[in-house]
SETI-149349 format. One record per residue: residue number from 1; x, y, z of N, C-alpha, C, CB in turn; chain. Coordinates in steps of 0.2 Angstrom, whole numbers, padded with zeros to 4 digits, always signed. Glycine has a CB too. Layout:
<sites>
@pos->NUM, npx->X, npy->Y, npz->Z, capx->X, capy->Y, capz->Z, cpx->X, cpy->Y, cpz->Z, cbpx->X, cbpy->Y, cbpz->Z, unit->A .
...
</sites>
This chain:
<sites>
@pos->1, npx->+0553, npy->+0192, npz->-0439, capx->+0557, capy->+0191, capz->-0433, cpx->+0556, cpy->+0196, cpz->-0428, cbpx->+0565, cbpy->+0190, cbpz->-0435, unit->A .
@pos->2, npx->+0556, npy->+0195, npz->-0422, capx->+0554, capy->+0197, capz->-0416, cpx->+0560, cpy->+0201, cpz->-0413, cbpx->+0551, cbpy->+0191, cbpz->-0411, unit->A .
@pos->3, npx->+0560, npy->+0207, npz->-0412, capx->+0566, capy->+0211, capz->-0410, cpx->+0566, cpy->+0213, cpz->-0404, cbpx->+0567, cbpy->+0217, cbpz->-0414, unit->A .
@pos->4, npx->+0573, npy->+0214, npz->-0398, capx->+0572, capy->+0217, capz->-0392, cpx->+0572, cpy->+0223, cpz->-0394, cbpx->+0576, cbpy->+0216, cbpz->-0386, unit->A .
@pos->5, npx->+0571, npy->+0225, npz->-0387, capx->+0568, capy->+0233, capz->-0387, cpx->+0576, cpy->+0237, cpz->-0385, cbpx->+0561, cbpy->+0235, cbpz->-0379, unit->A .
@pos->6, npx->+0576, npy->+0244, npz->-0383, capx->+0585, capy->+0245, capz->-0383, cpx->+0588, cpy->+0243, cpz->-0377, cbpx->+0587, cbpy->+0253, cbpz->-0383, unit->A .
@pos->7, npx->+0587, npy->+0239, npz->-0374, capx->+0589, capy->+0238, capz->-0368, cpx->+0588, cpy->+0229, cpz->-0369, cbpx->+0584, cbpy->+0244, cbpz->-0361, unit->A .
@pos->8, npx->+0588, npy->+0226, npz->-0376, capx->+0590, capy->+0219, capz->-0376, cpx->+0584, cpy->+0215, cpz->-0375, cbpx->+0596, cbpy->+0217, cbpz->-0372, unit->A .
@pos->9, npx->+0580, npy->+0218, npz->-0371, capx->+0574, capy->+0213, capz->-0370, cpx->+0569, cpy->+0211, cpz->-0375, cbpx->+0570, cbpy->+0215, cbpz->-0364, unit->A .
@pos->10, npx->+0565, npy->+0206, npz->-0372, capx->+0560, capy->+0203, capz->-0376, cpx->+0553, cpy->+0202, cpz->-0373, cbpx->+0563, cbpy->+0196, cbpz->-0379, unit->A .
@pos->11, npx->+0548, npy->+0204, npz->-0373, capx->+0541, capy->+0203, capz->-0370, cpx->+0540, cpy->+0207, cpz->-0365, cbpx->+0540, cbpy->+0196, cbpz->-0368, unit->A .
@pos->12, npx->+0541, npy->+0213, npz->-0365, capx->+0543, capy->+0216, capz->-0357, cpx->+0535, cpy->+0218, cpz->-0356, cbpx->+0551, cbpy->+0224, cbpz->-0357, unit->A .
@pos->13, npx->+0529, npy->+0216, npz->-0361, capx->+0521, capy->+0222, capz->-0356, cpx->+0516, cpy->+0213, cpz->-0359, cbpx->+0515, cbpy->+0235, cbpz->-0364, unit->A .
@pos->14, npx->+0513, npy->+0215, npz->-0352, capx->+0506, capy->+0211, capz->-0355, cpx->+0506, cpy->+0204, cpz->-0351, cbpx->+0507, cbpy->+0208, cbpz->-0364, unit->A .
@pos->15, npx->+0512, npy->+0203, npz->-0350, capx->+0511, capy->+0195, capz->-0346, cpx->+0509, cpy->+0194, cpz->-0338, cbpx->+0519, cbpy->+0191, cbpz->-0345, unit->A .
@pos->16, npx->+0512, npy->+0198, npz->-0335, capx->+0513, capy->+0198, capz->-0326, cpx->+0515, cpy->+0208, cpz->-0325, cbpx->+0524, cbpy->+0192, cbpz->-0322, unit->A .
@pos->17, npx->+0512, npy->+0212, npz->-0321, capx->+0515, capy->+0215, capz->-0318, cpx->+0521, cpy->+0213, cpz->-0317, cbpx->+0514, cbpy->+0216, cbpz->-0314, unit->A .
@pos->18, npx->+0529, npy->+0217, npz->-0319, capx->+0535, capy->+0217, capz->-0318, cpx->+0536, cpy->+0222, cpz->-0312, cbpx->+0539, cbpy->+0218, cbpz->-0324, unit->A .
@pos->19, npx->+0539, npy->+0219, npz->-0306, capx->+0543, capy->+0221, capz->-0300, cpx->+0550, cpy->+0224, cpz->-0304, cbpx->+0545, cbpy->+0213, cbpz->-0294, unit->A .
@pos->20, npx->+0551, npy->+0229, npz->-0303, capx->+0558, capy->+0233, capz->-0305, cpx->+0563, cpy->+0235, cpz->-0298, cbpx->+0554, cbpy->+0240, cbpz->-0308, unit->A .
@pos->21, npx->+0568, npy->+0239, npz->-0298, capx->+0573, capy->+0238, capz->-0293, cpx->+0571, cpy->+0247, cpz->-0290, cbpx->+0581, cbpy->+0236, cbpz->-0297, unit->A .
@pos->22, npx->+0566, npy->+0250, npz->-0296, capx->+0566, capy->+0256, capz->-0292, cpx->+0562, cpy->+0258, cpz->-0285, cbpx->+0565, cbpy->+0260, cbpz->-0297, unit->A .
@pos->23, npx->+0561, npy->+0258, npz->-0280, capx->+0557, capy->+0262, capz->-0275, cpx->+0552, cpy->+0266, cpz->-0278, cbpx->+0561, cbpy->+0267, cbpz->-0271, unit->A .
@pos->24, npx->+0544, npy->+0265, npz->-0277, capx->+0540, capy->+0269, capz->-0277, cpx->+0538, cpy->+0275, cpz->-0274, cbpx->+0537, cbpy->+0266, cbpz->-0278, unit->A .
@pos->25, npx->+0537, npy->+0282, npz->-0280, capx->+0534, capy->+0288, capz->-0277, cpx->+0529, cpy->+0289, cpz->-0281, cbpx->+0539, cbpy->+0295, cbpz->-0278, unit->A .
@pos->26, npx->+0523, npy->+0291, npz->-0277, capx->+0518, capy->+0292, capz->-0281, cpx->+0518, cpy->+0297, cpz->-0287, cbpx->+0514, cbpy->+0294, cbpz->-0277, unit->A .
@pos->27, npx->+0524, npy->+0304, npz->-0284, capx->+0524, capy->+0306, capz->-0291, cpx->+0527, cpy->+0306, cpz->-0298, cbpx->+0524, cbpy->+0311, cbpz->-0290, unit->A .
@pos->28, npx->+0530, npy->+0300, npz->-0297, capx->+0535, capy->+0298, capz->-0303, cpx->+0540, cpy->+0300, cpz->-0303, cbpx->+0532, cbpy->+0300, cbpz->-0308, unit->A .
@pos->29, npx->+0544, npy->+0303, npz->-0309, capx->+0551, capy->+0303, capz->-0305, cpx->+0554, cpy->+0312, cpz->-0307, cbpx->+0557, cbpy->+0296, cbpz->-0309, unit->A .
@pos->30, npx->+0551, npy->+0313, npz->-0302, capx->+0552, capy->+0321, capz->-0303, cpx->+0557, cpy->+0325, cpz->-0304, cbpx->+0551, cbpy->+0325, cbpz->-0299, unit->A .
@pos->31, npx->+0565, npy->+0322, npz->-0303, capx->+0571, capy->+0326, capz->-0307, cpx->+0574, cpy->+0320, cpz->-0307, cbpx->+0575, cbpy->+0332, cbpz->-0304, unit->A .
@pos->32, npx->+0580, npy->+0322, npz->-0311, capx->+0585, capy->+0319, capz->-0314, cpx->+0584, cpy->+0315, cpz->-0321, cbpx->+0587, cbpy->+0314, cbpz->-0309, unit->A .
@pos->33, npx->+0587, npy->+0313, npz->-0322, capx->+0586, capy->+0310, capz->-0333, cpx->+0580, cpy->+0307, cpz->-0335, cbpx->+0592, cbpy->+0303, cbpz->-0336, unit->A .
@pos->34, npx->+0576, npy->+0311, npz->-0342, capx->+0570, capy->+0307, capz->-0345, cpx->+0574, cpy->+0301, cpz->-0345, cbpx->+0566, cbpy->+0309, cbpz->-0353, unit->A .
@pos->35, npx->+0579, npy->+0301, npz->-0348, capx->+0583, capy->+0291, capz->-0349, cpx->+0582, cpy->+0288, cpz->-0345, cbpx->+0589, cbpy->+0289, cbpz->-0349, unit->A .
@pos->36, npx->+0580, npy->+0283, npz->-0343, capx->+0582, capy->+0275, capz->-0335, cpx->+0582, cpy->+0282, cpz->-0332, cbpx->+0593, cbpy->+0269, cbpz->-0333, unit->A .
@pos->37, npx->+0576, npy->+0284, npz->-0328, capx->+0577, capy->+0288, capz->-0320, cpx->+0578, cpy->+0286, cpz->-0318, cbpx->+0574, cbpy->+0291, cbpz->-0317, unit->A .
@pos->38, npx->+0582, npy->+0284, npz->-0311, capx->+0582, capy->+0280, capz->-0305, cpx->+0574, cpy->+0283, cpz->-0300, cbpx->+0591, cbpy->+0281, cbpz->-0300, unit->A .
@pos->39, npx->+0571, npy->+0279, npz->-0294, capx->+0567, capy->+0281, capz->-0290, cpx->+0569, cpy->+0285, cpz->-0285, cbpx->+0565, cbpy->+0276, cbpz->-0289, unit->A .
@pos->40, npx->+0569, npy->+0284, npz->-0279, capx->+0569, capy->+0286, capz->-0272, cpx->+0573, cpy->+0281, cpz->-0270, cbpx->+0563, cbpy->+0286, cbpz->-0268, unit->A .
@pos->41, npx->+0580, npy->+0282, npz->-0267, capx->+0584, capy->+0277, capz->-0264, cpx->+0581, cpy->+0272, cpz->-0259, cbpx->+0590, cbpy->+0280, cbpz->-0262, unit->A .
@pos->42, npx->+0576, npy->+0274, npz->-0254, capx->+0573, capy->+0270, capz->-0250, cpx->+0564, cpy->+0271, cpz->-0250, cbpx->+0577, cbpy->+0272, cbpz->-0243, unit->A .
@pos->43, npx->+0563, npy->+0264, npz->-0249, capx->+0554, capy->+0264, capz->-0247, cpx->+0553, cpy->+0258, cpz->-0246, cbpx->+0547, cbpy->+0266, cbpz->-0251, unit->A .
@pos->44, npx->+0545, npy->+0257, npz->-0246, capx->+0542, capy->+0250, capz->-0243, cpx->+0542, cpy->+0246, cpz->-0251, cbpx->+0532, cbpy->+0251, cbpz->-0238, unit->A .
@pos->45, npx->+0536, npy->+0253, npz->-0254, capx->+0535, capy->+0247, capz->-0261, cpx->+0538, cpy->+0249, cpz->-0268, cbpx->+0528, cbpy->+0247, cbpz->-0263, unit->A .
@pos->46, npx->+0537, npy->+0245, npz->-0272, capx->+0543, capy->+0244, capz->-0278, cpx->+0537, cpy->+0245, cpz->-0284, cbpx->+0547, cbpy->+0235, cbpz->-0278, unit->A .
@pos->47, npx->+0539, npy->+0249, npz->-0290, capx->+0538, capy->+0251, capz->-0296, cpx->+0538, cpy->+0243, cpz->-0298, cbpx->+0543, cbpy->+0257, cbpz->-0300, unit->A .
@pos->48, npx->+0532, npy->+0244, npz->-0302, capx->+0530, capy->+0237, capz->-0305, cpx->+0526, cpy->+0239, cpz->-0313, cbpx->+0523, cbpy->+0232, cbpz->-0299, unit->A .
@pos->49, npx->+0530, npy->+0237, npz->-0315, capx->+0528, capy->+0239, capz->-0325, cpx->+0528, cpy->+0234, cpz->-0332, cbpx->+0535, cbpy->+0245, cbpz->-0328, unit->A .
@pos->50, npx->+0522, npy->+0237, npz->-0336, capx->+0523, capy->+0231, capz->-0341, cpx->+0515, cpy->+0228, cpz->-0341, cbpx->+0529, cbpy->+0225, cbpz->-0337, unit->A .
@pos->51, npx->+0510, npy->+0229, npz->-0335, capx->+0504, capy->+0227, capz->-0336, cpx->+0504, cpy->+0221, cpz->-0336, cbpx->+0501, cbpy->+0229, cbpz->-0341, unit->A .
@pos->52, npx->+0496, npy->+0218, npz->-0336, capx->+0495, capy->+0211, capz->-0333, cpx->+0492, cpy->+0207, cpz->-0335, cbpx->+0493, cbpy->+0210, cbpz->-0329, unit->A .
@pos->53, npx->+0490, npy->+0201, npz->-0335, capx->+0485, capy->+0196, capz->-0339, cpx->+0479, cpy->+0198, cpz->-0338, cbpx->+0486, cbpy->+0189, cbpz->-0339, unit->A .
@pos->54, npx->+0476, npy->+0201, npz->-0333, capx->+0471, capy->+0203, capz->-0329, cpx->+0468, cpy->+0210, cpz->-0330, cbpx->+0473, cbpy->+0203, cbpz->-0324, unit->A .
@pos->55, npx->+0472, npy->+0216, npz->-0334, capx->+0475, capy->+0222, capz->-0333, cpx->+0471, cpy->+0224, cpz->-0341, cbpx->+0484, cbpy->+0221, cbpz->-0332, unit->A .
@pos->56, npx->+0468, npy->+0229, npz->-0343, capx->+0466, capy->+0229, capz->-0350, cpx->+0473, cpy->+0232, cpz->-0354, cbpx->+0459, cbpy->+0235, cbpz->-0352, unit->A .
@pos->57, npx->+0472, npy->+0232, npz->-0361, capx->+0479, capy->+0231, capz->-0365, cpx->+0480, cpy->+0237, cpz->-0366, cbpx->+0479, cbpy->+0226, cbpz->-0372, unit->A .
@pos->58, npx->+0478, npy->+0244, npz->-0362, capx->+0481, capy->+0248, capz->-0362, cpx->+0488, cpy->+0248, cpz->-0356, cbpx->+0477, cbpy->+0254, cbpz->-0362, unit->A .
@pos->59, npx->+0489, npy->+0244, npz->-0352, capx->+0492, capy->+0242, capz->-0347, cpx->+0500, cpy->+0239, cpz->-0349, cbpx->+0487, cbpy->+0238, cbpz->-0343, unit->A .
@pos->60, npx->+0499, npy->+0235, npz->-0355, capx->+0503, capy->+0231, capz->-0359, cpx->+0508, cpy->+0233, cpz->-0364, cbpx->+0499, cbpy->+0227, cbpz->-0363, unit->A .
@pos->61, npx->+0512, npy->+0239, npz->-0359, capx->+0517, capy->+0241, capz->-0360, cpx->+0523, cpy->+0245, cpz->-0355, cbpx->+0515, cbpy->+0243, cbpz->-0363, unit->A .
@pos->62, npx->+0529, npy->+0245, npz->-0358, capx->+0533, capy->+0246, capz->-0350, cpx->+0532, cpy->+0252, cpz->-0348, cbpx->+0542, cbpy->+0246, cbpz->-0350, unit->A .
@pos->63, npx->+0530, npy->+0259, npz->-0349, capx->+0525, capy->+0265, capz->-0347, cpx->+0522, cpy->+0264, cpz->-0342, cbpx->+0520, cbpy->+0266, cbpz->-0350, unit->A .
@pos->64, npx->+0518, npy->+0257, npz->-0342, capx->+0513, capy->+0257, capz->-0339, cpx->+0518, cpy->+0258, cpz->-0333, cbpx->+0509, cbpy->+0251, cbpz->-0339, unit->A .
@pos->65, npx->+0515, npy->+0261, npz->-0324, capx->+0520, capy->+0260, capz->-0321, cpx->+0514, cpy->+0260, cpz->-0316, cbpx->+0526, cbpy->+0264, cbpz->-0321, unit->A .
@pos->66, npx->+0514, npy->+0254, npz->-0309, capx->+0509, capy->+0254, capz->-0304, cpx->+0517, cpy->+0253, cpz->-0298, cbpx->+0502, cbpy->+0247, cbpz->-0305, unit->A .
@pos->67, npx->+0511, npy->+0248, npz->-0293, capx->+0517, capy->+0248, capz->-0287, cpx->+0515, cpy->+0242, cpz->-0283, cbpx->+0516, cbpy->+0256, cbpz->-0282, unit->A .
@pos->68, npx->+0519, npy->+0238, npz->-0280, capx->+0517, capy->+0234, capz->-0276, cpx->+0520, cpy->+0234, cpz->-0269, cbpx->+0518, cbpy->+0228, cbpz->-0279, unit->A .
@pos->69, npx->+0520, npy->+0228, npz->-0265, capx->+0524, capy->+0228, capz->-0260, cpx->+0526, cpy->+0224, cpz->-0259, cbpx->+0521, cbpy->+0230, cbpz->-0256, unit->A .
@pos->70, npx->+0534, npy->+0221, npz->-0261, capx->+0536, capy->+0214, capz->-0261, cpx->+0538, cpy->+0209, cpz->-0254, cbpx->+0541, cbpy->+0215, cbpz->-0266, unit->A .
@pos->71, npx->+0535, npy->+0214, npz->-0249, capx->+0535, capy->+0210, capz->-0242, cpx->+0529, cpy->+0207, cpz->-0240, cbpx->+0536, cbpy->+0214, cbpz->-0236, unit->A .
@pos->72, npx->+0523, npy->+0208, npz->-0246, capx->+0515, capy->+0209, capz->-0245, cpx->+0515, cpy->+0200, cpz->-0242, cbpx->+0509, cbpy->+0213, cbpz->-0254, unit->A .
@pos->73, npx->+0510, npy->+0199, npz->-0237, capx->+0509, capy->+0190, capz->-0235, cpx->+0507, cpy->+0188, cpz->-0241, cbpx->+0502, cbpy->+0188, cbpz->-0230, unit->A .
@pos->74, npx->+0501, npy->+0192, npz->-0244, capx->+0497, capy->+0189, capz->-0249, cpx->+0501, cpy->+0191, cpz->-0257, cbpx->+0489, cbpy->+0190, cbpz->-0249, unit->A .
@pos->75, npx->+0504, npy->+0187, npz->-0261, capx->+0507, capy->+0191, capz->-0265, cpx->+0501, cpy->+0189, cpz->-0271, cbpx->+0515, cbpy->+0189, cbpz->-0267, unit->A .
@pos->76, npx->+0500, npy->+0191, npz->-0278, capx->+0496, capy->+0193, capz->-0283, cpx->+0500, cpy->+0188, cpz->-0288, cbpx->+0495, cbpy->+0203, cbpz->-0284, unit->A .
@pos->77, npx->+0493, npy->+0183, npz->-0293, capx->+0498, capy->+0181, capz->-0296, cpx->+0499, cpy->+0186, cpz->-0304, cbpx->+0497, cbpy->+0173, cbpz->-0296, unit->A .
@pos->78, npx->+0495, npy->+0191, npz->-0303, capx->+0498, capy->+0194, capz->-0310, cpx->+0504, cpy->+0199, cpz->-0308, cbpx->+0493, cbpy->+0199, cbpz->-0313, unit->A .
@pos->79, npx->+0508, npy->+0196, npz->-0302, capx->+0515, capy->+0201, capz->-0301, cpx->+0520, cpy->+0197, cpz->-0300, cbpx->+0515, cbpy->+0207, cbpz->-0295, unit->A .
@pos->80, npx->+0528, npy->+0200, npz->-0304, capx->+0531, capy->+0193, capz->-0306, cpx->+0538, cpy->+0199, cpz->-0306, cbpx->+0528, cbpy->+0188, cbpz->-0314, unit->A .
@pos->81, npx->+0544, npy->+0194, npz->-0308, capx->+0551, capy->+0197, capz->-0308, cpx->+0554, cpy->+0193, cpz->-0315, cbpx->+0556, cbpy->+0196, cbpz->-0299, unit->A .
@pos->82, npx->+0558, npy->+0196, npz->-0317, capx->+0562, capy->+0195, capz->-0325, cpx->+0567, cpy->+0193, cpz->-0320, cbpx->+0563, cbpy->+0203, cbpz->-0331, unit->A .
@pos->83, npx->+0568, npy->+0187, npz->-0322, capx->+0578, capy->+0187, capz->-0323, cpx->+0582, cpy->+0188, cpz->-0328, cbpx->+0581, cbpy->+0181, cbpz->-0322, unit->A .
@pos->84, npx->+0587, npy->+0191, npz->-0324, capx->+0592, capy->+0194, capz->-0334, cpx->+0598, cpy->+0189, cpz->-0330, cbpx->+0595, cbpy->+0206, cbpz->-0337, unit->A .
@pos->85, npx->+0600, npy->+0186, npz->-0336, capx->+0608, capy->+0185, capz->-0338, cpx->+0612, cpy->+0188, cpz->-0342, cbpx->+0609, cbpy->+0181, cbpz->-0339, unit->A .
@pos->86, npx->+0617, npy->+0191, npz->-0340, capx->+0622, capy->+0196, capz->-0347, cpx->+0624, cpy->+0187, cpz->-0350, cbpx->+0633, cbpy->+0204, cbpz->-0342, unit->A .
@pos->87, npx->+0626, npy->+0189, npz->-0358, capx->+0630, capy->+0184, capz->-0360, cpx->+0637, cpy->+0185, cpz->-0362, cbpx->+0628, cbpy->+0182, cbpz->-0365, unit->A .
@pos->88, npx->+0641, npy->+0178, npz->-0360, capx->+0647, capy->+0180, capz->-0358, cpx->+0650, cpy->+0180, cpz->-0351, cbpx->+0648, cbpy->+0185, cbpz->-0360, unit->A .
@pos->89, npx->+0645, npy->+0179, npz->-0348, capx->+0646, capy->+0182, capz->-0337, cpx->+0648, cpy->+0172, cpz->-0336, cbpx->+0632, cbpy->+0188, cbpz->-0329, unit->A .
</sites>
């Protein structure tokens, strides 16, 4: 049987680059908690993690962490967004 990871999910590396809510810095996240760091409260582009169908399979995991730009004309189709629903809401 196939288990989520601590945060409930399932399939999170390998399919699509994942678009995340944090702001991208190039140098990663230089203070505050190893736990869930948050990013940079403001910028253009967005942390995208998880790797890609396109991407070699060291990429195919949440670690992985690149960047996109989700205003970009041309979007990429190995980059993509998760929907969550809590259960119970």
């Amino acid at each position: 049987m196939r288990r989520p990871n601590p945060w409930g999910l399932f399939d999170m590396g390998g399919n699509v680059w994942e678009l995340v809510s944090d702001y991208y810095n190039p140098v990663g996240y230089p203070t505050g908690p190893s736990i869930d760091p948050q990013g940079p409260a403001t910028g253009q582009m967005r942390v995208a993690r998880g790797g890609g169908f396109d991407y070699p399979a060291f990429f195919a995991r949440s670690a992985a962490r690149g960047y996109h730009d989700p205003q970009a004309k041309k979007q990429s189709s190995a980059v993509g967004f998760r929907v969550v629903c809590e259960q119970g809401r």
